[in-house]
N, C-alpha and C positions, 0 to 999 in steps of 0.2 A: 504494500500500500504506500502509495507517495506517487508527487508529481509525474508525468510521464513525460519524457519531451516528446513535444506533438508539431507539428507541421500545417501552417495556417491549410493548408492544399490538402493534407491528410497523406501525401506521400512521403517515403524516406529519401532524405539527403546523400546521396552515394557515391563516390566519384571526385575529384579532384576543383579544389576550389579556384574559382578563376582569382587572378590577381595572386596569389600566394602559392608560386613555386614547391611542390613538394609537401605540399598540406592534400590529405584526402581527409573528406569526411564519411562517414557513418552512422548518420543519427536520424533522429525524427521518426523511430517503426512506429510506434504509437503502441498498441498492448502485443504489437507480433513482434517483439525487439528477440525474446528467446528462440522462438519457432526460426526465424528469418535469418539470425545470429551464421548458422554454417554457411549458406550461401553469401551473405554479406562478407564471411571472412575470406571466400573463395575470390569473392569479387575483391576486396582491397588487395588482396597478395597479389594478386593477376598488375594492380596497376601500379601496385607499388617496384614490382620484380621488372616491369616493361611489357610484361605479356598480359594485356588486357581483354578480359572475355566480353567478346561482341554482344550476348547476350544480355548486355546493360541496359536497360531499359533506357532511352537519353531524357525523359523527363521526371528520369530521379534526379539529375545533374544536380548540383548543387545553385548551378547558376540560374537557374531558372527563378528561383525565387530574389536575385539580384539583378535580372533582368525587369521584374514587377517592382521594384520596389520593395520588396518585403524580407528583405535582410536584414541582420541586425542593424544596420544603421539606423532603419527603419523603425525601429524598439521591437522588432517579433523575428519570430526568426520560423 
């Protein structure tokens, strides 16, 4: 029981963040964070190693929520 980081969009944050070289995130599952947990870490190894799996969804991107607006800078994330 506690806060859950949640994603105004309702999807998870995956994938390399624009503007910051070498930062990936992984966040935002909202109560699938356990269930989603193996693939998520399949998918960060893939992009941190150079070998990224194509089956990445691109509107988990991170960017897409700093393309709206709605990044932290924004107060939500």
């Amino acid at each position: 029981m506690g806060p859950r980081p949640m994603t105004t969009d309702g999807l998870p944050l995956t994938g390399p963040l624009p503007g910051r070289p070498g930062v990936v995130l992984a966040a935002g599952h909202n109560v699938l964070g356990l269930m989603l947990a193996p693939a998520t870490g399949r998918l960060v190894t893939g992009l941190l190693t150079g070998k990224p799996d194509d089956s990445l969804p691109p509107g988990f991107a991170p960017g897409r929520v700093v393309r709206r607006g709605l990044g932290p800078s924004a107060g939500r994330v």
